[in-house]
N, C-alpha and C positions, 0 to 999 in steps of 0.2 A: 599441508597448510591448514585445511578446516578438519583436522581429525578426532580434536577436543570436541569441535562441534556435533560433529557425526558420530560422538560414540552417547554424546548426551540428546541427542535428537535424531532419532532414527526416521527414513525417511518411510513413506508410509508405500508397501508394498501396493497398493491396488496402483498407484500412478507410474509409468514406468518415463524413460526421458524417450523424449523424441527429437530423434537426431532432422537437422535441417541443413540448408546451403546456407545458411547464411554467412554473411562473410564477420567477420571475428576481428577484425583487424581496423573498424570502422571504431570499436570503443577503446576506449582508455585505457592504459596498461596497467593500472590500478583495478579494473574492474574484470580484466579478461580472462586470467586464473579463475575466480568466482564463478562466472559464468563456463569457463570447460569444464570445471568440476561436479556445479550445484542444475545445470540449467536444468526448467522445465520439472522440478520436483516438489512435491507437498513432504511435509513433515506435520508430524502429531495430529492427526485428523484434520486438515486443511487451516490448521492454525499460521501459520505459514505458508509460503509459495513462493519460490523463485519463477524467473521470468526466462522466457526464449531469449534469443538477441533481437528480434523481431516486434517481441515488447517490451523489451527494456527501450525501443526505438520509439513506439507506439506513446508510451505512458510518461518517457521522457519530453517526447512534444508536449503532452496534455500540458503537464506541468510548465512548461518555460517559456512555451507558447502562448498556452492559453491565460494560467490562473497568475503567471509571472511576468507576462509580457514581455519575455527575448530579454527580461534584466537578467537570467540567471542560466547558471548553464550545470544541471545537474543531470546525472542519468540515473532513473529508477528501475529496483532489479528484483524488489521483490514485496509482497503485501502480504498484511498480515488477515484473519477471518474479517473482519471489521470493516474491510478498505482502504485501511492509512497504506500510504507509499514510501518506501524505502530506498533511499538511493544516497550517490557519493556526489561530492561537491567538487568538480574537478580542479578546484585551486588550492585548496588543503588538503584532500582525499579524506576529509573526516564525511559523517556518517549526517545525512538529511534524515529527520523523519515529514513525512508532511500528510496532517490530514486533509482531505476533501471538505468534510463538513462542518469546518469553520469560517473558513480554511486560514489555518496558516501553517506555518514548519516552523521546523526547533533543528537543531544545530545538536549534536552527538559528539564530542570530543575524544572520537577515537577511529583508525582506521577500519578496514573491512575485516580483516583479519580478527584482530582485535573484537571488536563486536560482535562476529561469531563464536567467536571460542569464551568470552567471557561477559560481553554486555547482555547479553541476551540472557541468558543463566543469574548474572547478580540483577537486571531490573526489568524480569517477569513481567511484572502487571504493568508497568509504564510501556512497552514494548508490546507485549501480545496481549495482554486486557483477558489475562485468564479467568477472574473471576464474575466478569461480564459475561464470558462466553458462556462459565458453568450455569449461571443464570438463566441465561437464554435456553439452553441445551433442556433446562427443566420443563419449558413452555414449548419447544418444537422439537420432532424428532427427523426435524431436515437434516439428508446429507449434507456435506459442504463440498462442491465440486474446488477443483483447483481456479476456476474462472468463474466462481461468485465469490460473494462476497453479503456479509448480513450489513446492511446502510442503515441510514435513519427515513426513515418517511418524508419526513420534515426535517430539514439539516437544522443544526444548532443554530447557523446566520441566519434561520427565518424564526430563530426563537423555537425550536423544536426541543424536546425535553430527552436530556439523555438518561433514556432508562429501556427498559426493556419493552414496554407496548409500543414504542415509534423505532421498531425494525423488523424490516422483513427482509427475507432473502430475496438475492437479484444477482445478474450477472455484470462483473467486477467493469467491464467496459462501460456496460449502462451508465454503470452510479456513476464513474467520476466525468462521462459527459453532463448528464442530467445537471449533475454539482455544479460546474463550470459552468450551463448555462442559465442557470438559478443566480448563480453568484454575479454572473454578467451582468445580469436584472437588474439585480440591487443595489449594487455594491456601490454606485455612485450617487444614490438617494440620497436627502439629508437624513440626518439624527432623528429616529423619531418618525420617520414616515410610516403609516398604518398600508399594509399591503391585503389587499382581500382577496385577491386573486393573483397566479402566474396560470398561466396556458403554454406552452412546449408544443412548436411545429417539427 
């Protein structure tokens, strides 16, 4: 099913899959082939990353719970170097992208399937932000474990500049709490509010 995938993205030998209990039969029928086949793997030097069942559970809450408040019911299954989360919309099965440090999501007009084998391949840079990463890659010679992730310092909603001096590496859990409770901060300020400071207990 994802063999088109897997011949054009190889997955990256140092990560191997770690088999778990968890129960498989709690996600979606749309999503549960993906996850028997892809779980727990990095591809092209952590530019990519599939999720356990465990955190497709994890990163699914973040998302619906926190940054969406129970309006939406989406499961996220895999992130890309950067920290945007990827996951399916379980009332169409088309393809979420959603970043943390804006935050908002966009809407993919195609299944899982689909999107491995060919979305991913025809829009590169909208997807995995390769030429951001080469960027980056020039200024740090960090490995990218499969559980980090390069953020922004300062997220875009706090007026943060998207470019290469506001990122640093971090682990992929941090950021999208951190994000979430930055975003909680603010988000209901008016237009226009000067913020001098956030503090994070």
């Amino acid at each position: 099913m994802f063999e088109s995938f897997l011949k054009k993205l190889p997955k990256d030998l140092s990560v191997q899959v770690k088999k778990t209990s968890d129960d498989i039969d709690i996600l979606p029928d749309s999503l549960r082939n993906f996850i028997e086949t892809l779980w727990w793997y990095s591809f092209w030097n952590g530019v990519y990353r599939t999720f356990t069942i465990s955190e497709v559970l994890k990163y699914s809450k973040y998302g619906n719970e926190l940054f969406f408040g129970h309006t939406k019911k989406y499961y996220f299954f895999w992130s890309n170097w950067n920290g945007c989360l990827f996951g399916i919309d379980v009332e169409d099965n088309e393809i979420i992208l959603f970043e943390p440090e804006t935050p908002e999501e966009y809407k993919i007009p195609c299944n899982i399937v689909d999107f491995h084998n060919n979305e991913i391949f025809n829009n590169p840079e909208a997807i995995l932000r390769l030429s951001f990463l080469a960027e980056w890659k020039k200024k740090s010679n960090s490995i990218l474990d499969r559980t980090q992730c390069i953020w922004y310092k300062k997220p875009l909603f706090l007026w943060g500049t998207d470019s290469i001096d506001n990122l640093e590496l971090t682990d992929l859990e941090v950021y999208i709490s951190l994000a979430w409770q930055l975003w909680n901060a603010v988000k209901d300020l008016p237009e226009g509010t000067e913020i001098w400071k956030i503090s994070i207990e």
